[in-house]
C-alpha positions as CSV (number, residue, x, y, z in Angstrom):
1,X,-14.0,7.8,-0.7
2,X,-17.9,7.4,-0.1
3,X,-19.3,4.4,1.3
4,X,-20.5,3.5,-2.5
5,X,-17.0,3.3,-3.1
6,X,-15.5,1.5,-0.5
7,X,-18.3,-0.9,-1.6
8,X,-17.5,-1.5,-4.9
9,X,-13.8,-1.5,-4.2
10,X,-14.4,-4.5,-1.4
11,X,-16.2,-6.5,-4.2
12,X,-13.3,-6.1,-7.2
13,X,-10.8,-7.0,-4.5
14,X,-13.3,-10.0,-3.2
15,X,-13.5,-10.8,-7.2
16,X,-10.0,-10.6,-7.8
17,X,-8.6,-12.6,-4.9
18,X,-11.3,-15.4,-5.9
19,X,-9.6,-15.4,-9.8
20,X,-5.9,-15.7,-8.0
21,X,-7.4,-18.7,-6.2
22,X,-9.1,-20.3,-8.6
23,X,-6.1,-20.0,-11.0
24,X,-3.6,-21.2,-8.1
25,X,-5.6,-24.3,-7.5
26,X,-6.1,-25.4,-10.8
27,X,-2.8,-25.1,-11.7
28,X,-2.2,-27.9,-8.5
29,X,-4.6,-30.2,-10.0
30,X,-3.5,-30.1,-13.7
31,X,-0.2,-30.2,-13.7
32,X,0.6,-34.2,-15.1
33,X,-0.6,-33.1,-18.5
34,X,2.5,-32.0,-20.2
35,X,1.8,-30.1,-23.9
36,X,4.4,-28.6,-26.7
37,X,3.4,-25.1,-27.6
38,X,5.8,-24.0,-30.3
39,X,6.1,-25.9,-33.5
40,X,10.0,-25.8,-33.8
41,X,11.4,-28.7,-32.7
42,X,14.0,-27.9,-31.0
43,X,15.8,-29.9,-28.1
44,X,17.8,-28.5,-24.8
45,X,19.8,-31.0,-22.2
46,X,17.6,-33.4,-23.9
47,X,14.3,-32.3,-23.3
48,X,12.2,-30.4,-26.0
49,X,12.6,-26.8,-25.0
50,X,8.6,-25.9,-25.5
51,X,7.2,-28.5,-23.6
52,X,5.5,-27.5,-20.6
53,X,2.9,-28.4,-17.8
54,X,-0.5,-27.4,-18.8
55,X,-0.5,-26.1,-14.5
56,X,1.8,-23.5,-16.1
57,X,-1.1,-21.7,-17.9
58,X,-3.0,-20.4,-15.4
59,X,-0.2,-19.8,-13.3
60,X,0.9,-16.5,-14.7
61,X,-2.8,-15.1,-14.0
62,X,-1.7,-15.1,-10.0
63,X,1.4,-12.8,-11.1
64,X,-0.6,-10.2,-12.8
65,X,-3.5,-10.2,-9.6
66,X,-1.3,-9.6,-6.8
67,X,0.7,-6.8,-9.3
68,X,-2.5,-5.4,-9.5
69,X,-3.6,-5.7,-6.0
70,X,-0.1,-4.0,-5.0
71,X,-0.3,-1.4,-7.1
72,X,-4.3,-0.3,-6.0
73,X,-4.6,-1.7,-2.8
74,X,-1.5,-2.2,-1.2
75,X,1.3,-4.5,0.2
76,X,-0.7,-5.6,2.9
77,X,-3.7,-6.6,0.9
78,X,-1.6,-8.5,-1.9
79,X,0.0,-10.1,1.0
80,X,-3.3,-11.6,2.6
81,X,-4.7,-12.9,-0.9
82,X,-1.2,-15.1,-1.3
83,X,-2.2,-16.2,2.4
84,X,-5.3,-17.0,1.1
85,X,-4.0,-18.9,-1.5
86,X,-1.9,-21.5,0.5
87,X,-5.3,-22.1,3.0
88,X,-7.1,-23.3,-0.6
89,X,-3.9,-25.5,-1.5
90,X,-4.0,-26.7,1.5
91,X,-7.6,-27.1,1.8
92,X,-8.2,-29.0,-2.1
93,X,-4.9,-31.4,-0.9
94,X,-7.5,-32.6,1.9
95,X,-10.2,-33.0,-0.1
96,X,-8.0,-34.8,-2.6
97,X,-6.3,-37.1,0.1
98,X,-9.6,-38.4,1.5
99,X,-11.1,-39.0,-1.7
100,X,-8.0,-41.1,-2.8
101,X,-9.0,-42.8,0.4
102,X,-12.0,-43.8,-0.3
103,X,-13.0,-46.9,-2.3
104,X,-14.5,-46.8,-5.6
105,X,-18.1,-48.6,-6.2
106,X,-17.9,-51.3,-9.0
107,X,-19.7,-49.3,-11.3
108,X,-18.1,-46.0,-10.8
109,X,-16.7,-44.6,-14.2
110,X,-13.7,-43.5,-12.1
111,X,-11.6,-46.4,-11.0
112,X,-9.4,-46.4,-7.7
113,X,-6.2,-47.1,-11.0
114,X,-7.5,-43.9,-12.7
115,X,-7.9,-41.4,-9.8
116,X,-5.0,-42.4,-8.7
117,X,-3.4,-42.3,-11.8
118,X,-4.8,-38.4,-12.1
119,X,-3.9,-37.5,-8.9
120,X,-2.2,-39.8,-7.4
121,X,1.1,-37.2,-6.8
122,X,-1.3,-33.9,-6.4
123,X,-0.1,-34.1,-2.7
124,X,3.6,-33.8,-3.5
125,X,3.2,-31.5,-6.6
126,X,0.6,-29.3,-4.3
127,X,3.6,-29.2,-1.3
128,X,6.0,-28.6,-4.1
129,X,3.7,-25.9,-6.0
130,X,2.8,-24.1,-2.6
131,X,6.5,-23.9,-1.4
132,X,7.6,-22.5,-4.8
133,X,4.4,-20.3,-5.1
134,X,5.2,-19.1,-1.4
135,X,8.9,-18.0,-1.9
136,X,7.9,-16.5,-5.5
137,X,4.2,-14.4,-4.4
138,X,6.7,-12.7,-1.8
139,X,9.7,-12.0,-3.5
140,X,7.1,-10.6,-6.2
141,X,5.4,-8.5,-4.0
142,X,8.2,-7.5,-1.9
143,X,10.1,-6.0,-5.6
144,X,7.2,-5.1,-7.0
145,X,6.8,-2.3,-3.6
146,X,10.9,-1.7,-3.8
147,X,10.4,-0.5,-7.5
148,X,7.2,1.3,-6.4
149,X,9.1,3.5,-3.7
150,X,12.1,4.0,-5.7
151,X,10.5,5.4,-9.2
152,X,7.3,7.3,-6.4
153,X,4.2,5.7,-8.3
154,X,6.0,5.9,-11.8
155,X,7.4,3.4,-14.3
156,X,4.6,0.8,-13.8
157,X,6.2,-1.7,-16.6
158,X,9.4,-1.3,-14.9
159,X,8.3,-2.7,-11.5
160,X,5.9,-5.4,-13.0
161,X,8.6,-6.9,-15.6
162,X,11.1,-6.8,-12.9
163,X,9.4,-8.3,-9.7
164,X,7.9,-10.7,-12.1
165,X,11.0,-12.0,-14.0
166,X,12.8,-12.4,-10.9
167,X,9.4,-14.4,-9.2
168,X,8.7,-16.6,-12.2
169,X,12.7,-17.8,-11.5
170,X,12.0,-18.4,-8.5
171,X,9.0,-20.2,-8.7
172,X,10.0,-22.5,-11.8
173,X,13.7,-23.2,-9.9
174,X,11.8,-24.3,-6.6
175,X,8.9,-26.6,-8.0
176,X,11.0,-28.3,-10.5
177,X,13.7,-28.9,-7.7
178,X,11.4,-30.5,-5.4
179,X,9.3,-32.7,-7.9
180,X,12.7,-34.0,-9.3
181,X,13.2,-34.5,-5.6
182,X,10.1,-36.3,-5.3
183,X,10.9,-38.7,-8.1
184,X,7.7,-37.0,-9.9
185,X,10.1,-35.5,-12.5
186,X,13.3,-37.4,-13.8
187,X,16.4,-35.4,-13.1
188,X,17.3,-35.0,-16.8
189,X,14.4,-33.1,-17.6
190,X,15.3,-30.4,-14.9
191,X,17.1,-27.6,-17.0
192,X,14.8,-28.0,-20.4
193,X,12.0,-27.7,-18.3
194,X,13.3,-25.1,-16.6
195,X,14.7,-22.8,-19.8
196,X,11.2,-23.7,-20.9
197,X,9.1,-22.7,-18.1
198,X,10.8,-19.9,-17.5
199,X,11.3,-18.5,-21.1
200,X,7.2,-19.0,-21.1
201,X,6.8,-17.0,-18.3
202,X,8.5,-13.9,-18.9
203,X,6.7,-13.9,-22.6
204,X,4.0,-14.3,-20.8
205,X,4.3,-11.5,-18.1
206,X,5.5,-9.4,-21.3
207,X,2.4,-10.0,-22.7
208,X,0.7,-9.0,-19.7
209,X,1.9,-5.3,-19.0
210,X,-0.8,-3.9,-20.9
211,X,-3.4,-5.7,-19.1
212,X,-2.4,-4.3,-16.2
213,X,-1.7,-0.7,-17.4
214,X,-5.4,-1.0,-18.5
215,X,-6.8,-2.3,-14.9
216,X,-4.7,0.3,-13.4
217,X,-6.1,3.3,-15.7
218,X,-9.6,1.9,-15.1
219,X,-9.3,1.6,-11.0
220,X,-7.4,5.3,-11.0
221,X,-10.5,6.7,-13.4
222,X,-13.3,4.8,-11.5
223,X,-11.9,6.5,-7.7
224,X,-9.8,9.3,-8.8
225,X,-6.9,8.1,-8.0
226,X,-3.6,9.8,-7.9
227,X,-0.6,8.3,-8.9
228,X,1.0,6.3,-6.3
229,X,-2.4,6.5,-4.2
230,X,-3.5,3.5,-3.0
231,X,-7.6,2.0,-2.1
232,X,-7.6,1.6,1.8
233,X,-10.6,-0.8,2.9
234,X,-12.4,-0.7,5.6
């Protein structure tokens, strides 16, 4: 690979680990809002089985990055972006906690009441979100590469279905378990919203398999890549 290429591959993978982190944090910050996105009305263990966290739609974009990222360049670089990603949590929980801290002015159009109100739990639901998002980025990764070795290179909807059906269980089991735990979340809402959030997800990743067939076909054209070959940076 020519120095032009290395170049331009540094800068996708600089790009794509910034979208992962964007959508990561967001998805902390947003979660109180709760929305129903199916117009059946249709109930489960009480809870309406389509109503969801709007932090669940930006979520699914980190699943489809680091597939990506494996699949061009590498455990080892997916691996470092989902590092990444907890420094930011952690990072936006500090800036949140201090300005919680501070007072507001008389005049300021946010209140201390409505901050607080907004994101008042972001420090649990961020500790909640990061422990689920930790266990579930591996597990992801760590299938994603099992599948990779088995089928050598081939079957790329096999591996990105799989590692991200099993991931999206994980993640949606461990956040909902530890905001029900953190009284954030009543206990009777726990296995609507997690048929819910899962069932959303894997339609979702579904969805998503062409996306990534397409941003695999245009790496492999734009550096000749063989299947199963992989971008090493510098």
């Amino acid at each position: 690979m020519t120095i032009k290429d290395q170049l331009v591959a540094q800068r996708i993978y600089l790009l794509l680990g910034s979208l992962f982190i964007t959508s990561l944090v967001v998805s902390n910050l947003i979660f109180q809002k709760f929305f129903y996105w199916y117009p059946l009305d249709i109930e489960l263990f009480g809870t309406k089985l389509f109503e969801l966290s709007v932090g669940i739609l930006p979520y699914p974009i980190t699943f489809l990055i680091t597939d990506l990222i494996s699949e061009i360049y590498g455990k080892k670089r997916a691996n470092q972006v989902v590092v990444a990603g907890i420094f930011a949590s952690l990072f936006s929980l500090l800036i949140i906690s201090v300005s919680n801290a501070v007072p507001a002015t008389a005049w300021s159009p946010v209140t201390d009441s409505m901050f607080s109100t907004v994101f008042g739990n972001t420090m649990l639901a961020v500790f909640a979100s990061m422990m689920a998002y930790l266990f579930a980025q591996f597990v992801d990764i760590q299938i994603y590469h099992f599948w990779k070795r088995l089928t050598k290179g081939k079957h790329l909807w096999l591996r990105n279905n799989f590692s991200t059906f099993l991931s999206q269980f994980v993640d949606t089991f461990t956040v909902l378990i530890l905001l029900c735990a953190f009284s954030i979340i009543a206990w009777d809402k726990f296995l609507g919203l997690l048929i819910a959030g899962f069932l959303f997800k894997v339609l979702i990743a579904a969805c998503d398999t062409p996306f990534l067939y397409l941003g695999v076909y245009l790496f492999r054209k734009r550096f000749k890549l063989a299947i199963n070959e992989e971008i090493e940076l510098i």
